[in-house]
N, C-alpha and C positions, 0 to 999 in steps of 0.2 A: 977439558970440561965436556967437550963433544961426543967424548967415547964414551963418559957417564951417561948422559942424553941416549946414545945409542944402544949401550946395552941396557938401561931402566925403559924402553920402549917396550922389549921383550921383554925382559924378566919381570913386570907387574902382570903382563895379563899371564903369563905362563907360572909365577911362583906367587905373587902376593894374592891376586885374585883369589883361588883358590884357598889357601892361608885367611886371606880377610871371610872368607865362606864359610868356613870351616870354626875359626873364633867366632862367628855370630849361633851359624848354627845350635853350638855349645850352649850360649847365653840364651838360646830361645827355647832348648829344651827336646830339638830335635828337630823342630818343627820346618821344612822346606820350603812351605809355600811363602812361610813370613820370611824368613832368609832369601831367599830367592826373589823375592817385592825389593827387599830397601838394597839390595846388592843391584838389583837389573835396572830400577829406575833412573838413577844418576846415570847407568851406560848409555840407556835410550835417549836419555835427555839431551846429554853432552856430544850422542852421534847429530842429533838434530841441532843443535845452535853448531856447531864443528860444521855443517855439509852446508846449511848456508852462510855462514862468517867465512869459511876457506872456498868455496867452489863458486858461491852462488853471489856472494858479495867482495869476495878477492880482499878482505881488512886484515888476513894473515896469514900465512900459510909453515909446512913443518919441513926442511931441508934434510929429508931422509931417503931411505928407499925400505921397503917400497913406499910410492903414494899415487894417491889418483887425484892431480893436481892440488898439491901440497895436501892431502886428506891420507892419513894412514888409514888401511880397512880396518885394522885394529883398536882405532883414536878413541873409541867409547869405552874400553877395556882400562885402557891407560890409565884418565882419570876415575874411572870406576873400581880398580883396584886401590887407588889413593883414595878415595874417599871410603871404600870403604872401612879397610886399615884404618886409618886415621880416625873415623868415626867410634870405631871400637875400643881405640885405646883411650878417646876423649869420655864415652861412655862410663867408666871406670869412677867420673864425678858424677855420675848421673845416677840417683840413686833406682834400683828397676822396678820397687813397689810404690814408686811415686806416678799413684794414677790419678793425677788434677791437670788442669790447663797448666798451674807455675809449672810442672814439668817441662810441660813441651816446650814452654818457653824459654825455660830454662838449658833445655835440648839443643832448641834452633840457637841463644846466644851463646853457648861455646864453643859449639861445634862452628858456627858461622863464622868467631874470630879462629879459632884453631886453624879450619881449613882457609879462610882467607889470608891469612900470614905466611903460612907456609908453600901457598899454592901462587902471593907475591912473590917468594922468594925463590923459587922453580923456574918461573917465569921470565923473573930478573936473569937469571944467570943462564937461561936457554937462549936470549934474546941476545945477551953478551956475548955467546958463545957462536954466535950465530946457526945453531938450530934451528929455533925460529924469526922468521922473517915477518915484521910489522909494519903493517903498511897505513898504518892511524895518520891524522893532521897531527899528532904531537910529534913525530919521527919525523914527520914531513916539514916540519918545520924547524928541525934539528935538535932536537932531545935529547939525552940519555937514554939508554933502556931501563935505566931507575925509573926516569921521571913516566919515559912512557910508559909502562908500565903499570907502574901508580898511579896512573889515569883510569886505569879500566880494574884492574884487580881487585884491588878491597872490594869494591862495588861488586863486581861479576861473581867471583867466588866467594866473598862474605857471604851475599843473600844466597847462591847456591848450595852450602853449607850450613845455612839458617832453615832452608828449606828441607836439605836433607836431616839433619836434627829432629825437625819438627816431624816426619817421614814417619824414622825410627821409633821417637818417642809411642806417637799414636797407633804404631804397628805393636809396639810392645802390649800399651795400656790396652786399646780395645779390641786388640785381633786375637792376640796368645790366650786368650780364656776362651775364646770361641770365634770363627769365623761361620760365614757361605761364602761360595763364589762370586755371589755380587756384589758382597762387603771388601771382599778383598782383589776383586776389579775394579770397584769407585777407588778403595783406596789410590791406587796404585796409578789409575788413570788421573785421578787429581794430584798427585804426586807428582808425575808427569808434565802433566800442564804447570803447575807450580813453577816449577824445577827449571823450567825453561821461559815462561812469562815472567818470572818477577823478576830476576837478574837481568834479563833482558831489557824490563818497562825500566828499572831502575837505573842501568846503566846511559840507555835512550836519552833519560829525563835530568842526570844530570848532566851528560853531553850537550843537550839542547843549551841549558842555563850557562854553561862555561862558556860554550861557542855558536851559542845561534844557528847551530844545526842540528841534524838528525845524528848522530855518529855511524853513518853507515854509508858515508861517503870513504871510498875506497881512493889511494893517496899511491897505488904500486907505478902507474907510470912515470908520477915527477919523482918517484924512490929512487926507481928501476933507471932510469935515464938520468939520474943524477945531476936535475939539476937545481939545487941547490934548496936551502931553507924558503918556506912561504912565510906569509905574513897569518 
C-alpha cells in the first residue's frame, strides 16, 4: 500500500492536476482566470494548514522523501489535484445554470460529503500503511487509524470540500458572465480564508467538546518513545 502512497504523491501534481485543469477549463468556457481561482485556492489553503499542522505544531507528519520535516514541497499540489478532479466529477450533479444561493449550497453539500468520504478513506489507509504518521491524543492513547482518523476527517475535509463547493459554485454564477480584478481577488482571497478558517474553527471546537482541549496539543514524543496508551 505504500508504493501506491508513493507513486500517487507524484502522479497527481504531475498527471491529475493538469487533467483536473484542463476538465474545468472546458466547463468554464476557456476562461483561465476562473480555472486557475478554484484549482490554486485549495493548493494555497492546504500549503498553509500542512506548514503549520506538520512543522509548526508537529500533530503529523508524511514518511516520504523528499520532505522538509515531514512537509512535502509539493503537499499543496497533492490534495489540490484531488480536490480538484473530484470536484468536477461531483459537478456533473450540479446543474451549471443554477444561479441562486440553493446552488451553492447545494455545491458546498456534495461536494463536502464526496470529498470528505474519500479523503477519510485516503487517509485511513495512509495511516495503516504507515505513510503517515499521527501524532493526535487519539493515537496517543491507542486508537486505530480508523478510529483516529475519524476524529479529524469528516470534520476537516467535509467543511474543506463544503467550502471548496461553495468556491466553485460562486465562480461559476457570478464570475463567468463577467469579472474585474478585484472581483476576482475578494473572491479568491475569501476563498482562501474560508478554506482554512472554517475546517480549522470546526475541527478546534469540536476537539475542545470531546476532550477539554485545544486539538493542537502535539502527542509525538509519548508516540515516538513509545510509551504506552494515555488516559
Amino acid at each position: 500500500m505504500t508504493h501506491f502512497y508513493n507513486v500517487y504523491q507524484f502522479a497527481a501534481p504531475a498527471v491529475l492536476f493538469p487533467l483536473a485543469y484542463w476538465l474545468w477549463l472546458g466547463r468554464f468556457g476557456g476562461d483561465h482566470a476562473v480555472t486557475a481561482l478554484i484549482m490554486l485556492v485549495p493548493v494555497v489553503s492546504y500549503y498553509v494548514i500542512a506548514i503549520v499542522g506538520i512543522i509548526r505544531l508537529r500533530l503529523w507528519r508524511i514518511n516520504t522523501r523528499p520532505t522538509i520535516k515531514g512537509l512535502r514541497p509539493h503537499h499543496g499540489f497533492v490534495i489540490g489535484a484531488a480536490a480538484g478532479l473530484i470536484a468536477y466529477l461531483t459537478f456533473w450533479l450540479v446543474p451549471q445554470d443554477q444561479a441562486s444561493t440553493r446552488g451553492v449550497f447545494t455545491a458546498a453539500f456534495v461536494l463536502g460529503s464526496v470529498f470528505g468520504y474519500w479523503n477519510w478513506w485516503y487517509e485511513t489507509y495512509a495511516v495503516k500503511s504507515g505513510f503517515i504518521s499521527l501524532y493526535t491524543k487519539k493515537i496517543a492513547a491507542g486508537a486505530t487509524p480508523e478510529e483516529a482518523v475519524t476524529d479529524y476527517a469528516p470534520i476537516m475535509f467535509g467543511s474543506f470540500g463544503a467550502c471548496h463547493g461553495a468556491l466553485i459554485k460562486i465562480a461559476e454564477n457570478f464570475l463567468l458572465p463577467g469579472y474585474s480584478a478585484l472581483s476576482i481577488w475578494s473572491v479568491a482571497i475569501t476563498g482562501v480564508v474560508a478554506m482554512i478558517g472554517i475546517p480549522t474553527a470546526l475541527y478546534l471546537s469540536v476537539h475542545r467538546i470531546r476532550y477539554g482541549e485545544s486539538g493542537l496539543r502535539t502527542y509525538v514524543d509519548s508516540i515516538t518513545a513509545g510509551s504506552g496508551a494515555i488516559d
